[in-house]
N, C-alpha and C positions, 0 to 999 in steps of 0.2 A: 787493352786494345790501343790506348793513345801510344805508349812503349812502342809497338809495335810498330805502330803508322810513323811516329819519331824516326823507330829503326828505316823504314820503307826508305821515308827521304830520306837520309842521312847515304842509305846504300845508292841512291839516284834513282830508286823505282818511281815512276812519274802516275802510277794507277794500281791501284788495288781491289782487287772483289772478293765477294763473298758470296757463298750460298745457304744460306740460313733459313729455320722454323720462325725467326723472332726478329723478321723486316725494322718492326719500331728500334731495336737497341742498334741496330747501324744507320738507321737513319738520322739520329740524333747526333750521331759523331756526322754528319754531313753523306751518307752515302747515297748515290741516286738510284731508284728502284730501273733494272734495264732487262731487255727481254735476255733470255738465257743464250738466242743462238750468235748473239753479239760476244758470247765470250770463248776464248782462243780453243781449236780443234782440239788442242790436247785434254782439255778436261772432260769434253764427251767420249775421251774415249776408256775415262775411268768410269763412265755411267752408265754405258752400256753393259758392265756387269752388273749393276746394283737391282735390286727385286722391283723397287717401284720405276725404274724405267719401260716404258716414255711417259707414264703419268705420274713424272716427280709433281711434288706439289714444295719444293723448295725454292726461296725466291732470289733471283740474279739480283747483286747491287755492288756498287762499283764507287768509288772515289778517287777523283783529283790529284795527287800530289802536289803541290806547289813547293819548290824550294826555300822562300822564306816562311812557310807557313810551319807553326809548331803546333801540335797535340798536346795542349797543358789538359 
């Protein structure tokens, strides 16, 4: 995951989310717990296929990028 968040900056992505079973292992890397309808149109509208839509019980979380900030 830190690779990744590496890659993110590096490419100039300035925010990252996730939607995850397992809130504690992103939160540790720093990600903040956000309501889900904060996150961009396009991903609801791959959810609107999914079985447990609208009672996902998966949870929004979102980080930072900062430019001089590395992922060791």
């Amino acid at each position: 995951m830190k690779t990744c968040l590496n890659e993110a900056k590096n490419m100039g992505v300035s925010r990252v989310f996730t939607l995850t079973y397992k809130p504690e292992f992103f939160s540790k890397l720093g990600f903040k717990k956000i309501d889900k309808e904060e996150l961009p149109h396009k991903i609801w509208s791959e959810c609107v296929s999914c079985p447990k839509f609208p009672d996902c019980d998966e949870v929004a979380l979102i980080i930072k990028i900062h430019a001089k900030k590395q992922f060791i």
